[in-house]
C-alpha positions in Angstrom: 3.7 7.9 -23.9 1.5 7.9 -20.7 2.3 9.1 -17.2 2.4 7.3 -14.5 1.2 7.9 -10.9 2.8 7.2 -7.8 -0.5 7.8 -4.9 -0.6 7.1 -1.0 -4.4 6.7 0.2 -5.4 6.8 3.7 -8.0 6.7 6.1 -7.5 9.1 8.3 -4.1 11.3 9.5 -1.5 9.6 10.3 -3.9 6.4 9.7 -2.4 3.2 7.6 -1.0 3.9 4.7 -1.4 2.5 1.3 1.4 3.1 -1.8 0.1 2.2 -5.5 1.1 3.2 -9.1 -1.1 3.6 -12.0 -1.4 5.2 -15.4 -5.2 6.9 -14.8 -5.2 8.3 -11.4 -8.8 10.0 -11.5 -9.8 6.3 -12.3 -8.0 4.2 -9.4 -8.9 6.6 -6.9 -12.4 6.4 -8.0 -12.2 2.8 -8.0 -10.4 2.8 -4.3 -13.0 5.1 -2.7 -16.0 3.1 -4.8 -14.1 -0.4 -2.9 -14.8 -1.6 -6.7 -12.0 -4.2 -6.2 -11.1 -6.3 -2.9 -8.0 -6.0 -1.5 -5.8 -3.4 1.1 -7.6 -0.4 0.6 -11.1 -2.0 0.5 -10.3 -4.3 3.7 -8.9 -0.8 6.1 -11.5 1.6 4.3 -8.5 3.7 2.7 -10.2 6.0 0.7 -8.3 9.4 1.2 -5.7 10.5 -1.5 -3.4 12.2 0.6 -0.2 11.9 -1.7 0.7 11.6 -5.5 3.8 12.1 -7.8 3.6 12.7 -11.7 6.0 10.9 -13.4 6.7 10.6 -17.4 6.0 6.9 -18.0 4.7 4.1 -16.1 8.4 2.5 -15.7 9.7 5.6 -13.6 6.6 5.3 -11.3 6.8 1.7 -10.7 10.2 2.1 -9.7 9.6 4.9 -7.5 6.6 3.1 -5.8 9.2 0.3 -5.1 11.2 2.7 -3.6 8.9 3.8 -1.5 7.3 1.1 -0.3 11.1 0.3 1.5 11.1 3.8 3.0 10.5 3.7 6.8 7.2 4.8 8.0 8.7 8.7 9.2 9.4 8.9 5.7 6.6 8.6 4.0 4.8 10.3 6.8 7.1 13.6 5.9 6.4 13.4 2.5 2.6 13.3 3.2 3.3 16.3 5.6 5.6 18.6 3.3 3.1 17.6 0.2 -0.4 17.8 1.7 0.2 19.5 5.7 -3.6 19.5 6.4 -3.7 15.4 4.6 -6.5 16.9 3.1 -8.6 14.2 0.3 -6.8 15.4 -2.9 -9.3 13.4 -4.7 -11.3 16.9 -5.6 -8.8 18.9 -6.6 -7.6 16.2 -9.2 -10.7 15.6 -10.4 -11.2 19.5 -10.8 
């Protein structure tokens, strides 16, 4: 069965936030920081990935990106900071 991804992209620290789920990470980021598709990320020039979660099928991420996307802004902003302290472009070390 595939994974699923739970990712926040960014544009800058502490910038506007965006929370999406896939099932190919290496290929959505590439597709956010390429602006391949209109939309959120294209429109604010999010194209930092600052934050993702590995989950064990699609379902369990779409459900935790749900979950997320009700979270208070402080929230996601800690899990940012306690996953990625420098919000460093992740993008890299993914791709490897």
């Amino acid at each position: 069965m595939k994974k699923g991804y739970v990712y926040v992209m960014t544009n800058k620290k502490f910038g506007t936030l965006y929370i999406g789920v896939t099932s190919d990470l290496i290929k959505r980021i590439w597709e956010h920081k390429e602006k391949n598709t209109e939309g959120f990320t294209k429109k604010y020039n999010l194209n930092r990935l600052v934050y993702y979660e590995i989950h064990e099928n699609i379902e369990s991420a779409i459900y935790r990106e749900k979950q997320m996307k009700e979270w208070n802004r402080n929230w996601k902003l800690r899990q940012i900071i306690d996953f990625n302290p420098e919000w460093k472009d992740l993008y890299d070390d993914i791709i490897g």
